[in-house]
KEFI-879856 format. One record per residue: x, y, z of N, C-alpha, C, O, CB in turn. Coordinates in Angstrom, 3 decimals. Each point is the difference from the previous one (the first is absolute). Glycine has a CB too. Layout:
<sites>
SITE       nu       nv       nw      cau      cav      caw       cu       cv       cw       ou       ov       ow      cbu      cbv      cbw
SITE        X        Y        Z        X        Y        Z        X        Y        Z        X        Y        Z        X        Y        Z
...
</sites>
This chain:
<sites>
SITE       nu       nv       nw      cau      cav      caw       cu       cv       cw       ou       ov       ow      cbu      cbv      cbw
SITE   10.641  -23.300  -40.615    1.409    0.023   -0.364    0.728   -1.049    0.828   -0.094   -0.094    1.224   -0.015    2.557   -1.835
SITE    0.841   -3.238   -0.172    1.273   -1.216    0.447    0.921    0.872    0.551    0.455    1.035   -0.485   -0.534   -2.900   -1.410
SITE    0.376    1.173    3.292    0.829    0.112    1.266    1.462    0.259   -1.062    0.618    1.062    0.090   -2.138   -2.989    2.234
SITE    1.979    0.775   -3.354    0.755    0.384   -0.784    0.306    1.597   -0.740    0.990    0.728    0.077   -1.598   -3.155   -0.015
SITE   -0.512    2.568   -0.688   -0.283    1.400   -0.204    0.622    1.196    0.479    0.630    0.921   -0.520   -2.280   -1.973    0.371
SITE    1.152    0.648    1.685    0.105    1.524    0.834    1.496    0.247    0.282    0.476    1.124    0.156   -2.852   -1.349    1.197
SITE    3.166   -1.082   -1.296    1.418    0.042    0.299    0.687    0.314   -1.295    1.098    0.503    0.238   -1.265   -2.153    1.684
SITE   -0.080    1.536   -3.232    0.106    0.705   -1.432    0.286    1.286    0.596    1.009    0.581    0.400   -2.709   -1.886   -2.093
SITE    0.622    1.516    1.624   -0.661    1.370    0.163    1.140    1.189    1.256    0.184    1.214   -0.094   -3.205   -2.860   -0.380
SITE    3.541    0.712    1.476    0.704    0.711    0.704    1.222   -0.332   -0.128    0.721    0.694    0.718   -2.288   -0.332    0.522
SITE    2.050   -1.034   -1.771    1.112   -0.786   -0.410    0.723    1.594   -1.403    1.134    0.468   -0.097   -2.639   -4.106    0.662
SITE    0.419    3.926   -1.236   -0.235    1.179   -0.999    0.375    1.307    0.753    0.968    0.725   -0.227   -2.958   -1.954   -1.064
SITE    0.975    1.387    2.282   -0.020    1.253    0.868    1.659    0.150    0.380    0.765    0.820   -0.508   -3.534   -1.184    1.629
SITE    3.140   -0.748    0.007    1.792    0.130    0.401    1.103    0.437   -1.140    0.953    0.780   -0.003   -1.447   -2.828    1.614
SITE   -0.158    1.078   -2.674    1.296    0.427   -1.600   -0.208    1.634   -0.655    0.652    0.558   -0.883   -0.955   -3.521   -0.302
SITE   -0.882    3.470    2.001   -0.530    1.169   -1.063    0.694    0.934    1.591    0.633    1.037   -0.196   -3.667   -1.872   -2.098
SITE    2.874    0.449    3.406    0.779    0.824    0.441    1.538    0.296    0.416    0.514    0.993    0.514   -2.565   -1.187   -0.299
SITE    2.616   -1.114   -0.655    1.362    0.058    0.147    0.548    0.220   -1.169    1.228   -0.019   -0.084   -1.241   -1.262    1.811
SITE   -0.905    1.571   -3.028    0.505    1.011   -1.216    0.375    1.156    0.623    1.150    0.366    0.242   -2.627   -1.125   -2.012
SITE    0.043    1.538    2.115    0.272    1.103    0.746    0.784    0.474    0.883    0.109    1.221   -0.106   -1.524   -1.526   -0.401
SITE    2.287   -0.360    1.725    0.500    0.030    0.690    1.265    0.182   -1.037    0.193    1.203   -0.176   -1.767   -2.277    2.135
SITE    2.390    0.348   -2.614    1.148   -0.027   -0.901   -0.008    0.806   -0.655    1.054    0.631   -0.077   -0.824   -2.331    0.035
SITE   -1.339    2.125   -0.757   -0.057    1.228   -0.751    0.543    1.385    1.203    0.975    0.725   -0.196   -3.310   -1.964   -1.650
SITE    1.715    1.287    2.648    0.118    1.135    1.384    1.955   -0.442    0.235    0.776    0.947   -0.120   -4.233   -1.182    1.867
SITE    3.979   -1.012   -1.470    0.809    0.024    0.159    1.281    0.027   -0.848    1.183   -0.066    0.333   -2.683   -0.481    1.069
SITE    0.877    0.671   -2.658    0.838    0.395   -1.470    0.308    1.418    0.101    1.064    0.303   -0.539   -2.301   -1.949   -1.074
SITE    0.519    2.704    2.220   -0.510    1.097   -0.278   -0.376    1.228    1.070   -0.675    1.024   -0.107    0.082   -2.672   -1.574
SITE    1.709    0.769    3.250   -0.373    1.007    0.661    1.609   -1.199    1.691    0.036   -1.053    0.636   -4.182    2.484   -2.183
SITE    4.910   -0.296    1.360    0.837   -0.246    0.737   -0.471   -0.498    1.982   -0.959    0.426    0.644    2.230    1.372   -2.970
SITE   -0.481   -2.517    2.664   -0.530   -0.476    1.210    0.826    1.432    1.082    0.659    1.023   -0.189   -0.922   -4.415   -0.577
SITE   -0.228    2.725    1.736    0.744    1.260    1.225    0.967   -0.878   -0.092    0.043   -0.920   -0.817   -1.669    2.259    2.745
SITE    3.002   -0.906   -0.505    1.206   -0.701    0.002   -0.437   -0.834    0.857    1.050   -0.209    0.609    0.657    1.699   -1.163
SITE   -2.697   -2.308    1.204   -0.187   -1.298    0.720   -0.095   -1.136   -1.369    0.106   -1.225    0.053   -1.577    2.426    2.413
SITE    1.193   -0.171   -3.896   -0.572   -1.104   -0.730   -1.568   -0.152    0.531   -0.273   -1.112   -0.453    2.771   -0.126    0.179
SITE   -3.406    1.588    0.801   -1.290   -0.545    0.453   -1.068    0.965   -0.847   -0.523   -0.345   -1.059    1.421   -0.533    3.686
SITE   -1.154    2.342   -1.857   -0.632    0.506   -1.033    0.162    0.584   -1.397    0.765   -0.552   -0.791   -1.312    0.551    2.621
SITE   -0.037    0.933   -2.122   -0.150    0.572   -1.221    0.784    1.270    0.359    0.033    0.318    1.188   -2.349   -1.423   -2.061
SITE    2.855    1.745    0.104    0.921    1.184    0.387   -0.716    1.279   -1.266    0.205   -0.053   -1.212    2.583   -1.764    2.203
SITE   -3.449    2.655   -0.424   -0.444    1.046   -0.776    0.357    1.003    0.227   -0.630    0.988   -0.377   -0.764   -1.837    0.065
SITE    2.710    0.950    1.118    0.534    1.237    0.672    0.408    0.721   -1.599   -0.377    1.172    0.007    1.487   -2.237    2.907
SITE   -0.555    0.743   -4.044   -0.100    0.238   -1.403   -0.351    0.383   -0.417    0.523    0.858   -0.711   -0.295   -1.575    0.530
SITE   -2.039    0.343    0.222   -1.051    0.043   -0.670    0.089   -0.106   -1.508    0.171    0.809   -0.912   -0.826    0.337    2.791
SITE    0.444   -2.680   -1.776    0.237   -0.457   -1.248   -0.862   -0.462   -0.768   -0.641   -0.970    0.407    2.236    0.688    0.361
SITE   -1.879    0.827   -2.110   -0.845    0.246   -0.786   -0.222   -1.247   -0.951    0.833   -0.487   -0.766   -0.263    2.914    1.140
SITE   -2.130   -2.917   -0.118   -0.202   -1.153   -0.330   -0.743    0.167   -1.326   -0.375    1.160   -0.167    0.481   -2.060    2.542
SITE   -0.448   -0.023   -3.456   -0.525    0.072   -1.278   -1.426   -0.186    0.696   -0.358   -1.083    0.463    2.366    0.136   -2.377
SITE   -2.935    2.324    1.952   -1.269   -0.456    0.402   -1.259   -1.445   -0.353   -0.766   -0.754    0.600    1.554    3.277   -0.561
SITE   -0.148   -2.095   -1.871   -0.907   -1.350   -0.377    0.373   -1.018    0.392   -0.765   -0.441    0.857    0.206    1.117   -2.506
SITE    1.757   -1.579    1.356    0.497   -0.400    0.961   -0.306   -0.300    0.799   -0.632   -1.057    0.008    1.404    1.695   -0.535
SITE   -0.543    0.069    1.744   -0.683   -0.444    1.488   -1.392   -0.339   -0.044   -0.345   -0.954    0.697    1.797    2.450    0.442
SITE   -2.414   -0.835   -1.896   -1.212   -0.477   -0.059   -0.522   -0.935   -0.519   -1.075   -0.513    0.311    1.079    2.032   -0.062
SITE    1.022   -1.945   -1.436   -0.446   -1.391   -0.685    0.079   -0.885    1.265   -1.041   -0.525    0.395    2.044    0.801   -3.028
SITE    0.277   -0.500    3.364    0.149   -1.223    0.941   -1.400    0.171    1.188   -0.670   -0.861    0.570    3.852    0.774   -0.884
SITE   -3.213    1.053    0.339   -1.371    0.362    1.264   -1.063   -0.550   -0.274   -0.476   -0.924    0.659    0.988    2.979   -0.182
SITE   -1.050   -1.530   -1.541   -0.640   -0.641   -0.786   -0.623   -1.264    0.121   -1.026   -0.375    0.567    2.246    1.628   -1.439
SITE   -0.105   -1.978    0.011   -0.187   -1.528    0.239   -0.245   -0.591    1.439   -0.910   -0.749    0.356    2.381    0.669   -2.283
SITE   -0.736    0.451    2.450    0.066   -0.053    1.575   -1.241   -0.032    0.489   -0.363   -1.123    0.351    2.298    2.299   -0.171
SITE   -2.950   -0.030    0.003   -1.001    0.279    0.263   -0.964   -0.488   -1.023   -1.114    0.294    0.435    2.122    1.362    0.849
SITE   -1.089   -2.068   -2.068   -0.942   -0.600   -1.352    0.416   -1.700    0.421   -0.742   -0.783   -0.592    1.053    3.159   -1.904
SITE    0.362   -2.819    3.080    0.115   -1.744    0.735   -0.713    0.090    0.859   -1.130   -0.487   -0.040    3.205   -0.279   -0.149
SITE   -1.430    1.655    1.572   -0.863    0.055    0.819   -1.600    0.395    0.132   -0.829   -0.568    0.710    2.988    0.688   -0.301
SITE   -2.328    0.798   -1.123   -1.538   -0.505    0.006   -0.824   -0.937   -0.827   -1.122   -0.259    0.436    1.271    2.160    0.243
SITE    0.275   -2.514   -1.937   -0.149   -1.563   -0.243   -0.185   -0.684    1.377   -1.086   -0.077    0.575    2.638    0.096   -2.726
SITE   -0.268   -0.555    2.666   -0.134   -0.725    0.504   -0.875    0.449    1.258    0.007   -0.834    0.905    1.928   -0.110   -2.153
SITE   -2.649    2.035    1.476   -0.887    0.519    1.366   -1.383   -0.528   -0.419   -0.982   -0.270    0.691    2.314    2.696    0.039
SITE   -1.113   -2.504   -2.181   -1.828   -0.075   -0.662   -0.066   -1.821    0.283   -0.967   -0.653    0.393    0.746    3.088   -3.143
SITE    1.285   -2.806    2.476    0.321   -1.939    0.077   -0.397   -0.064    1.367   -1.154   -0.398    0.155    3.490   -0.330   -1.758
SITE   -1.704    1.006    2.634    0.165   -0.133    1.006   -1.329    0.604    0.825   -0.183   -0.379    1.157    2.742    0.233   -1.812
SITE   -3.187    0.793    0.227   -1.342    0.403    0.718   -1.363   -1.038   -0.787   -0.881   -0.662    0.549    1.968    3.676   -0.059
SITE   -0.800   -2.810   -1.898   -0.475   -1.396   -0.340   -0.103   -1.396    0.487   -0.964   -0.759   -0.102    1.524    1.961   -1.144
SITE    0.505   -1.397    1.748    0.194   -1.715    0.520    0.040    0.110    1.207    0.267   -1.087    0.512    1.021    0.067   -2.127
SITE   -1.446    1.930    2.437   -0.562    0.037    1.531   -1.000    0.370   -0.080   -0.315    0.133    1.183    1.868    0.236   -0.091
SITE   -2.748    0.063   -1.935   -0.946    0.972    0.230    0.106    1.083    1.263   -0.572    0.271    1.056   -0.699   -2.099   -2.213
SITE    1.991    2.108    0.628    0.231    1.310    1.146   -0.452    1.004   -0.756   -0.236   -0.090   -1.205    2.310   -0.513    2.541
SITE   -2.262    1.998   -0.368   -0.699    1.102    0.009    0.858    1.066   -0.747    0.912    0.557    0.611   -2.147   -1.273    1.530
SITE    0.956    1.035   -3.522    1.483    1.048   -0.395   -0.481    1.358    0.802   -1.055   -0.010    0.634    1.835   -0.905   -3.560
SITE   -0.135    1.812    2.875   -0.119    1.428    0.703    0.516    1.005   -0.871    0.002    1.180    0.351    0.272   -2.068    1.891
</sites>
């Protein structure tokens, strides 16, 4: 795999998680610093939803673990 490639590849991973992140921040009020997540509420998220973005999330990242152990020959575990 091209050096090009792998930066695709994570270039993908960052956009697939700053979906997620926006989606979370569409959908779930901050504390009053603004910093974290505020669930004092408990606010009820569309499960599928949340799992589609996870999902993807975790379906990049291990792509890109199989690339990346590939083109180092490194040892998967």
């Amino acid at each position: 795999m091209k050096k090009e490639d792998i930066a695709k590849e994570l270039d993908d991973l960052i956009k697939i998680r700053t979906d997620f992140y926006n989606f979370l921040d569409e959908n779930i009020p901050k504390d009053k610093r603004g910093i974290a997540y505020d669930f004092s509420d408990n606010p009820t998220l569309d499960a599928k939803s949340v799992y589609s973005h996870f999902h993807k999330l975790d379906y990049q990242a291990r792509k890109l673990r199989g690339f990346l152990v590939k083109a180092y020959d490194l040892k998967a575990e």
